[in-house]
Every structure is written in structure tokens, then in C-alpha cells.
C-alpha positions as CSV (number, residue, x, y, z in Angstrom):
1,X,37.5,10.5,33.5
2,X,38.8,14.4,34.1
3,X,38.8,15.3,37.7
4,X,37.8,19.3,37.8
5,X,40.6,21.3,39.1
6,X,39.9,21.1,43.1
7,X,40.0,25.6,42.8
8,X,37.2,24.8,40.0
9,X,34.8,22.6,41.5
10,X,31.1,23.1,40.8
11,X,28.9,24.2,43.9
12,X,27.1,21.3,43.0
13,X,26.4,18.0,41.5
14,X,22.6,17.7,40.2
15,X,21.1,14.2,41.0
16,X,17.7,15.1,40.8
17,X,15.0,18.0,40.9
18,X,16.0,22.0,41.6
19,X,15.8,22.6,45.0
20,X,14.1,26.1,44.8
21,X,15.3,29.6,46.5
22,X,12.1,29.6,48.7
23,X,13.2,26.3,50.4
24,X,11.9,25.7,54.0
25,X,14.6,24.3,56.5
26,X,11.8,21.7,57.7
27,X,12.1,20.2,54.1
28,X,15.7,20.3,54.2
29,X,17.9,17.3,54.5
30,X,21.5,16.6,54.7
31,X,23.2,13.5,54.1
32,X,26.7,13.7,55.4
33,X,28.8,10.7,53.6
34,X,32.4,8.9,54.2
35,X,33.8,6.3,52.8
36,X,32.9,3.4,55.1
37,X,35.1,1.2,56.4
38,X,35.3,-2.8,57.9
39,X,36.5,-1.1,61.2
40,X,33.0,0.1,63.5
41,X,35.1,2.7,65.3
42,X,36.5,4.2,61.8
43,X,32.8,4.3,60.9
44,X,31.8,6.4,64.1
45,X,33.5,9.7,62.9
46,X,30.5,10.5,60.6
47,X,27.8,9.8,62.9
48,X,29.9,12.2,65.3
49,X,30.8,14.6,62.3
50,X,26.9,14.5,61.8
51,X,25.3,14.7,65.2
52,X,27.7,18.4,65.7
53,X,26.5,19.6,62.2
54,X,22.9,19.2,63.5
55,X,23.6,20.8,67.0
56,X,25.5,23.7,65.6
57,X,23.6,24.7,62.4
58,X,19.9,25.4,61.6
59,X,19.8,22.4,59.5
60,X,17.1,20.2,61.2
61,X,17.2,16.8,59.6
62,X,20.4,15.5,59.5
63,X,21.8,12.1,58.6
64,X,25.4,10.1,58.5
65,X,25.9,7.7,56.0
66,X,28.9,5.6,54.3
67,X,29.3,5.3,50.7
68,X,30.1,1.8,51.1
69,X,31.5,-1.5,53.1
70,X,29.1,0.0,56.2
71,X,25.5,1.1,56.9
72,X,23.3,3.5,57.0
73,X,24.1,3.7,53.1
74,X,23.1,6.8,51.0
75,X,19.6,5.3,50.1
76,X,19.0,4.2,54.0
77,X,19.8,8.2,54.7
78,X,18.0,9.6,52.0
79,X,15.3,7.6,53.1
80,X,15.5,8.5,57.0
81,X,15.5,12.7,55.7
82,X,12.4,12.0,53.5
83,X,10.5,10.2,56.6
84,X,11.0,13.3,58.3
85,X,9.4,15.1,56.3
86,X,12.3,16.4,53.6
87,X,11.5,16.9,50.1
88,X,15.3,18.1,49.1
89,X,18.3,16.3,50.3
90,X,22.1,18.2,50.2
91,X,24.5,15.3,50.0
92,X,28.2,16.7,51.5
93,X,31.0,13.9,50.8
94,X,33.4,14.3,53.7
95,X,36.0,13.8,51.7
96,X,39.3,15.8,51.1
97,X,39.4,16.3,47.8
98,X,37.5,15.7,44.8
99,X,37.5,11.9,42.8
100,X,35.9,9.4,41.8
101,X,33.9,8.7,44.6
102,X,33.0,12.0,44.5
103,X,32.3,12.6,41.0
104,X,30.6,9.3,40.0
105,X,29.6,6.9,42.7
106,X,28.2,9.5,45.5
107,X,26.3,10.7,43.0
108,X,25.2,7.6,41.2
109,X,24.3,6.1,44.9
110,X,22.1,9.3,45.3
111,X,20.3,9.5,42.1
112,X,19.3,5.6,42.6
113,X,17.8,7.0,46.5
114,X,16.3,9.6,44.8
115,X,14.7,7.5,42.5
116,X,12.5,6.1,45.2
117,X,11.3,9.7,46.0
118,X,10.5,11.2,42.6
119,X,8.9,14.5,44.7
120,X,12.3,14.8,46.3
121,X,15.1,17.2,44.5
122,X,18.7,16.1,45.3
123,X,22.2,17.9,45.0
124,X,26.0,16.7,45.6
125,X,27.9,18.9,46.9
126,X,31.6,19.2,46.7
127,X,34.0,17.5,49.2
128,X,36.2,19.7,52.1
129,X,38.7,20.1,49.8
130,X,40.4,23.2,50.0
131,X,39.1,26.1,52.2
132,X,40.7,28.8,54.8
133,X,39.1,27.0,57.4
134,X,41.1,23.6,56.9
135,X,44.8,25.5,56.9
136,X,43.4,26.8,60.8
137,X,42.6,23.5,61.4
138,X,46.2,21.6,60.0
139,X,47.5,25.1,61.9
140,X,45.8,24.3,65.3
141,X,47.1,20.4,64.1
142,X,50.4,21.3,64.0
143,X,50.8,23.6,67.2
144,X,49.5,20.8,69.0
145,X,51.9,18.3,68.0
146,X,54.5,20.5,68.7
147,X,56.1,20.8,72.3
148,X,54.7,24.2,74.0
149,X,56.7,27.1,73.7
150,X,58.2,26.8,77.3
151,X,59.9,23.6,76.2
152,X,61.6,25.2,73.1
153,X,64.8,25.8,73.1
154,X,67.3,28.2,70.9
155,X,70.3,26.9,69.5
């Protein structure tokens, strides 16, 4: 398997459908996915990461899910945005950087969901990987671990 080049990544992954220009937000959904993990607090970040997506965006239907080892899965997601009411579901791996997961398995878990819901179109799309926003945020990171500038000293 050849990994795209993480500065070449596609804006998507198809799964299923074409979700079309004229989309309505109320038929939107987005599936925000991690890893999973045995550990329930490791498993909280997402359902955090997802409840702020849905506060600070327009994006109305919203849902956290781990790609394995916890639930909600993908299909229990998918399944959640189409009861309320979406027709095409944007899967975004929280994930660094692009692999396997990425490139296979998210999007073989998602084409089986969309399977269920053959009206339903369904996208992947790429994971964080690399943006100006994360070097602010590995910046802001940084500063913090550092003592505070009256503490520094020269020499």
C-alpha cells in the first residue's frame, strides 16, 4: 500500500454517493472519528473534540465515534446523523497524519454504514495532518511549557 504524500492528500475519500453543491446544512452530518482506545477517559477527547465542533460551527448534526476497541463505532454514528435527518455524512479522522487507518479501514468502516442507507452520499475526509493552524497550536504548546519570561534568565 502507497501512503499519498501528506502535502498531496486528496480533499477527499469517496465512500458512497456525491454529495451535491446545493447541499442543505440540515442534511449534513459529521462523523468525527479517533482511534478508540481500552481506556474510557482516552475515549472522552472525541466526544469533547465533537460537542465544540457542533457549538462553534454551523454544522448541526454532529457525532463522535472511534474507529475501533470503543463505541459509538462509525456505523452507530452514521446511523445517529441519518436519524436526524442527514442524507450526506463528512467523515473527519482525527488523526495526525495520513495511514492506514485513514486510507483503508475509516473508509471501509464507512462504506459498510453507508451501505445501510443507500439514499445517503458519504465522503472521508483527510486527517489534521499538516496545516498553519497546528504549528500555532504546537507554538501556543510550547510557550506554555516553557517558564514565563520573568523567570528567564541570560547567561
Amino acid at each position: 500500500m502507497q501512503v499519498p504524500s501528506i502535502l498531496n492528500l486528496p480533499d477527499q475519500i469517496q465512500v458512497q454517493g456525491i454529495i451535491p453543491e446545493d447541499y442543505n446544512l440540515d442534511q449534513l452530518g459529521i462523523v468525527i472519528v479517533d482511534h478508540g482506545s481500552r481506556r474510557d477517559e482516552s475515549n472522552q477527547y472525541v466526544k469533547q473534540i465533537a460537542q465544540m465542533f457542533r457549538q462553534q460551527t454551523d454544522f448541526k448534526i454532529v457525532e463522535a465515534a472511534h474507529m475501533e476497541l470503543a463505541t459509538p463505532d462509525i456505523d452507530t454514528a452514521y446511523q445517529s446523523c441519518v436519524a436526524q435527518g442527514a442524507r450526506y455524512i463528512v467523515v473527519h479522522p482525527y488523526f495526525l497524519a495520513p495511514g492506514r487507518h485513514w486510507q483503508e479501514d475509516i473508509p471501509e468502516l464507512a462504506r459498510m454504514a453507508s451501505e445501510k442507507h443507500p439514499n445517503t452520499a458519504c465522503v472521508v475526509t483527510p486527517p489534521l495532518g499538516i496545516h498553519e493552524a497546528m504549528i500555532q497550536i504546537m507554538s501556543t504548546r510550547v510557550q506554555n511549557a516553557l517558564p514565563s519570561t520573568s523567570e528567564r534568565t541570560n547567561g
